[in-house]
ChimeraX commands (.cxc) that place a marker at each C-alpha (Angstrom):
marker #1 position 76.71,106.82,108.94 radius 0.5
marker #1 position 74.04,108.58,107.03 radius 0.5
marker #1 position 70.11,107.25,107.06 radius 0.5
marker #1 position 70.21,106.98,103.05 radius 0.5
marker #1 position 71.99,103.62,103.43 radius 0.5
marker #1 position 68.78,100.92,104.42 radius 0.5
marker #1 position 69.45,99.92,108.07 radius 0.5
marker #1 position 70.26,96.05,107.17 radius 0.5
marker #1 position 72.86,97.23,105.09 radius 0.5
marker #1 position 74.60,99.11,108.12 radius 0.5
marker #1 position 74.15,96.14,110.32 radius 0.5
marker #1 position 74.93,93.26,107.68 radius 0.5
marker #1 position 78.29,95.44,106.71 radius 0.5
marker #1 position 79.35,95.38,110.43 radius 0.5
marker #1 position 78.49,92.02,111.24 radius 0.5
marker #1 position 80.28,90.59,108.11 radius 0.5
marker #1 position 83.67,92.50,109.91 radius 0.5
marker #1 position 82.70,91.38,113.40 radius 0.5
marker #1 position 82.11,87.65,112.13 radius 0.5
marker #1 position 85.79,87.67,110.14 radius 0.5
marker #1 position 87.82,88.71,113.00 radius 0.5
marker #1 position 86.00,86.38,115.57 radius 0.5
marker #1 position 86.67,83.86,113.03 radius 0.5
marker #1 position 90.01,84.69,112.20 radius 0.5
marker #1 position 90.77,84.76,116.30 radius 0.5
marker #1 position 89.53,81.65,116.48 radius 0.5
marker #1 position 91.74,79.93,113.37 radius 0.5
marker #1 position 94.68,81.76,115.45 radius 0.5
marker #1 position 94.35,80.66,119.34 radius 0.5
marker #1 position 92.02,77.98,120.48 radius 0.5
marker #1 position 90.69,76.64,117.03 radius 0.5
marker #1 position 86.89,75.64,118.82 radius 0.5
marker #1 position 84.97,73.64,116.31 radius 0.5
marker #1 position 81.35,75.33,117.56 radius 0.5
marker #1 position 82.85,78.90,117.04 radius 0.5
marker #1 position 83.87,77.88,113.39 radius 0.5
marker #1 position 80.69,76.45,112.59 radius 0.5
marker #1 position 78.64,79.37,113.34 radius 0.5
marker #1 position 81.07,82.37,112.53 radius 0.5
marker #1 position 81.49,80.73,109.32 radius 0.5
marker #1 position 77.96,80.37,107.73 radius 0.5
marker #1 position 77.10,84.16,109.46 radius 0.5
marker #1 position 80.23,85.22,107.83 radius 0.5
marker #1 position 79.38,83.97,104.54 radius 0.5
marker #1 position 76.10,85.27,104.67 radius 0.5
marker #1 position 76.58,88.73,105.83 radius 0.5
marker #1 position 79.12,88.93,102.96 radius 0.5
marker #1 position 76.46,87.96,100.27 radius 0.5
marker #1 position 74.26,90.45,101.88 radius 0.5
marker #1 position 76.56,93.36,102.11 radius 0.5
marker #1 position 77.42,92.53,97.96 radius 0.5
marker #1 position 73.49,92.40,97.14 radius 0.5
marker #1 position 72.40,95.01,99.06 radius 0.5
marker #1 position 75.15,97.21,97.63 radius 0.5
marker #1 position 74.60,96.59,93.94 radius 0.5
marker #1 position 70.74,97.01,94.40 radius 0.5
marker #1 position 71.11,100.48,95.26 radius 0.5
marker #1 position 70.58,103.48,92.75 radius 0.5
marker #1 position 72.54,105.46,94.18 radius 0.5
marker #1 position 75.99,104.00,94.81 radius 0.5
marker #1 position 78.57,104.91,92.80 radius 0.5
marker #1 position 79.80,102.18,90.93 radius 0.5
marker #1 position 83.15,102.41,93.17 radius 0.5
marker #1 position 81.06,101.46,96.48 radius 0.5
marker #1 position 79.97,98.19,94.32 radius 0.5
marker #1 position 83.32,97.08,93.57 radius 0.5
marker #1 position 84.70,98.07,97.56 radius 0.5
marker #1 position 81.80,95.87,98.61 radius 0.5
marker #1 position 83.13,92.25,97.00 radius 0.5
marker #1 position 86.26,92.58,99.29 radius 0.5
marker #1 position 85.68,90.14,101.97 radius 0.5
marker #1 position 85.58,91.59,105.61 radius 0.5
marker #1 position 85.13,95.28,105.25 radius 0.5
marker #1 position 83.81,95.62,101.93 radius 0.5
marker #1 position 80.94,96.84,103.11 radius 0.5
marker #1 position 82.02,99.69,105.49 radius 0.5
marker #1 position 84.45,101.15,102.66 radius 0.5
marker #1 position 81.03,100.59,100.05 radius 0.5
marker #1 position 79.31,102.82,102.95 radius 0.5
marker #1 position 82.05,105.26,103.31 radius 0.5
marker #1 position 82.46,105.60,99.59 radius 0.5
marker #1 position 78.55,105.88,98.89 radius 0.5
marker #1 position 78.68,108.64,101.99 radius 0.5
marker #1 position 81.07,110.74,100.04 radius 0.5
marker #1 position 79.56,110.55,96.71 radius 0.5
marker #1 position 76.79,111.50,98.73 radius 0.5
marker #1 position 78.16,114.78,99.79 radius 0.5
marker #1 position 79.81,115.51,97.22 radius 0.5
marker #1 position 76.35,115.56,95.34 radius 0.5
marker #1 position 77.29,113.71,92.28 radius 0.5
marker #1 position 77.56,110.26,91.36 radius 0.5
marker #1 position 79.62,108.82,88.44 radius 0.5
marker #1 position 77.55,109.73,86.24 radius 0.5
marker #1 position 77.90,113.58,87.39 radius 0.5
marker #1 position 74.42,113.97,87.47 radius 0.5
marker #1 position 73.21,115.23,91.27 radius 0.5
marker #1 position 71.03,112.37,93.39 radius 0.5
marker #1 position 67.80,113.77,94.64 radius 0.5
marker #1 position 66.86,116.07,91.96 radius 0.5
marker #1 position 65.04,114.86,88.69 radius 0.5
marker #1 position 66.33,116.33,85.52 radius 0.5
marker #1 position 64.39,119.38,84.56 radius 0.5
marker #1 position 62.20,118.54,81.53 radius 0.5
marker #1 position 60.63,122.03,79.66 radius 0.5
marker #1 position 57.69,121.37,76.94 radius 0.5
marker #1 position 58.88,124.50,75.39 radius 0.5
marker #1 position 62.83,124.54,74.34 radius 0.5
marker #1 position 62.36,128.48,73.11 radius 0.5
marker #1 position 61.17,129.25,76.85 radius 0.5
marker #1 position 63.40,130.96,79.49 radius 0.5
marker #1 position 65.22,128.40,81.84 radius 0.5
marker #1 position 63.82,128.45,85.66 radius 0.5
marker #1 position 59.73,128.50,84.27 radius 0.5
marker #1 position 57.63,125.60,84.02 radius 0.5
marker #1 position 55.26,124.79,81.41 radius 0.5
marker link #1:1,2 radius 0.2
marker link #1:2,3 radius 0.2
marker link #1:3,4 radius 0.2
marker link #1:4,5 radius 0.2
marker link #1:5,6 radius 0.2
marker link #1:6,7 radius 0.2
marker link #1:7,8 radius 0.2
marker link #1:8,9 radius 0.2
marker link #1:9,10 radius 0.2
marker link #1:10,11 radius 0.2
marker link #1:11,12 radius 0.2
marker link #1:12,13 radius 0.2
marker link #1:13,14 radius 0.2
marker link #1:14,15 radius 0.2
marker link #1:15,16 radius 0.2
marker link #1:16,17 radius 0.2
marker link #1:17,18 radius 0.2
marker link #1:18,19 radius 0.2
marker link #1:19,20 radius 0.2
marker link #1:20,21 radius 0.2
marker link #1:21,22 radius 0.2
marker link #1:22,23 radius 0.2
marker link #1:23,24 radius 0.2
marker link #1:24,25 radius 0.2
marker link #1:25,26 radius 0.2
marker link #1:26,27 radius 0.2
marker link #1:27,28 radius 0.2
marker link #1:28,29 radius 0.2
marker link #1:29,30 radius 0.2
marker link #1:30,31 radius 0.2
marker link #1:31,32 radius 0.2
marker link #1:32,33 radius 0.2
marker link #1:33,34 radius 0.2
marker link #1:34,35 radius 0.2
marker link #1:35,36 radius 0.2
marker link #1:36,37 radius 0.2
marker link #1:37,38 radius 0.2
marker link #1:38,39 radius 0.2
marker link #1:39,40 radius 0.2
marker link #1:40,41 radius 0.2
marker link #1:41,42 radius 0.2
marker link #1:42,43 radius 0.2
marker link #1:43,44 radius 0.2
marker link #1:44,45 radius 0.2
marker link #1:45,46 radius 0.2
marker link #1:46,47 radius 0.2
marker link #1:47,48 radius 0.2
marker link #1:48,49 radius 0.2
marker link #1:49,50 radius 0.2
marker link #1:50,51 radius 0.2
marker link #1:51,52 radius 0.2
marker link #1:52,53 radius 0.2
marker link #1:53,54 radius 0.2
marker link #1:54,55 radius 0.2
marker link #1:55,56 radius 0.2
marker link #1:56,57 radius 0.2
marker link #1:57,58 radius 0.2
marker link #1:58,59 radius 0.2
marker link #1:59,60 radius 0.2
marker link #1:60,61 radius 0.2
marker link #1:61,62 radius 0.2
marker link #1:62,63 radius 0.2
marker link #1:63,64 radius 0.2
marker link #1:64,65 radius 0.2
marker link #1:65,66 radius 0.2
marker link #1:66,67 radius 0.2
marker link #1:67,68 radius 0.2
marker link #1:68,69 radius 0.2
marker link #1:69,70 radius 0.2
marker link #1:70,71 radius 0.2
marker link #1:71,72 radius 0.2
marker link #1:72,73 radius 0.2
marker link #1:73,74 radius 0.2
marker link #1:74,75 radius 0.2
marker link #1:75,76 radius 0.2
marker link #1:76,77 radius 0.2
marker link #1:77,78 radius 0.2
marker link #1:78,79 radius 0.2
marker link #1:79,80 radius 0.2
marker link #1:80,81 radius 0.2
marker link #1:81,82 radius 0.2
marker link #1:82,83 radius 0.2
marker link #1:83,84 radius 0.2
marker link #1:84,85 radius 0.2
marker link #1:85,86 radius 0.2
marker link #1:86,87 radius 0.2
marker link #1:87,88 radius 0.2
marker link #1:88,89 radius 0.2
marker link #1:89,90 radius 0.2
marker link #1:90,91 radius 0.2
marker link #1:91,92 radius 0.2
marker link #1:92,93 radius 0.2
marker link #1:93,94 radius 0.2
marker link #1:94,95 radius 0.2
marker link #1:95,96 radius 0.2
marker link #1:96,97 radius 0.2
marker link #1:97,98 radius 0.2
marker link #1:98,99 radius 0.2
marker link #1:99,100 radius 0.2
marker link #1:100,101 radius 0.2
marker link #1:101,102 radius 0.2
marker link #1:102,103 radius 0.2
marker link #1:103,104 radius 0.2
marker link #1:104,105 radius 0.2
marker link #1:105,106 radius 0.2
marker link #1:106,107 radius 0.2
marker link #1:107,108 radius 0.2
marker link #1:108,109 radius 0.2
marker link #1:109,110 radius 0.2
marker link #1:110,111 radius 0.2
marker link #1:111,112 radius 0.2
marker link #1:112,113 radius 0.2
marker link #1:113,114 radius 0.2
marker link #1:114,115 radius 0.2
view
């Protein structure tokens, strides 16, 4: 994973998968009430996490918002998808992250000089 994804995100996104197949493994073998009452609210609220966190970031693609509603790993694939826009250097809108459009006072002055 890359460091321009906030930390909680990271951790949310993997503890929304984590919670889902405990809870799934549970609904499957010994069906323990305790499990499903704590796997289920965690679940539910790393999912809301993973879905805010994702669509309050600049910088994801629009693609990494809609991978992040799918329940479970929505927010690893948002990650991964965000990672390769990331390297890619473009977003959706084709401009580059990380560099501020260049702005000249002068149109009639040579590209590459500032004002």
């Amino acid at each position: 994973m890359d460091s321009r994804h906030p930390r909680s995100l990271r951790v949310a996104a993997r503890v929304e998968l984590i919670s889902l197949i405990v809870m799934l493994a549970n609904v499957f073998t010994v069906r323990l009430a305790p499990v499903s009452s704590l796997t289920g609210p965690t679940h539910g609220c790393a999912y809301l996490f993973v879905v805010i966190a994702t669509w309050r970031l600049r910088r994801a693609p629009a693609t990494a918002k809609a991978l992040s509603l799918v329940p479970g790993v929505g927010g690893l694939l948002a990650l991964r998808r965000s990672d390769r826009a990331g390297t890619t250097g473009a977003g959706t809108d084709g401009r580059s992250y990380g560099q501020a459009p260049s702005v000249r006072s002068d149109p009639s002055a040579p590209p590459g000089r500032g004002p």
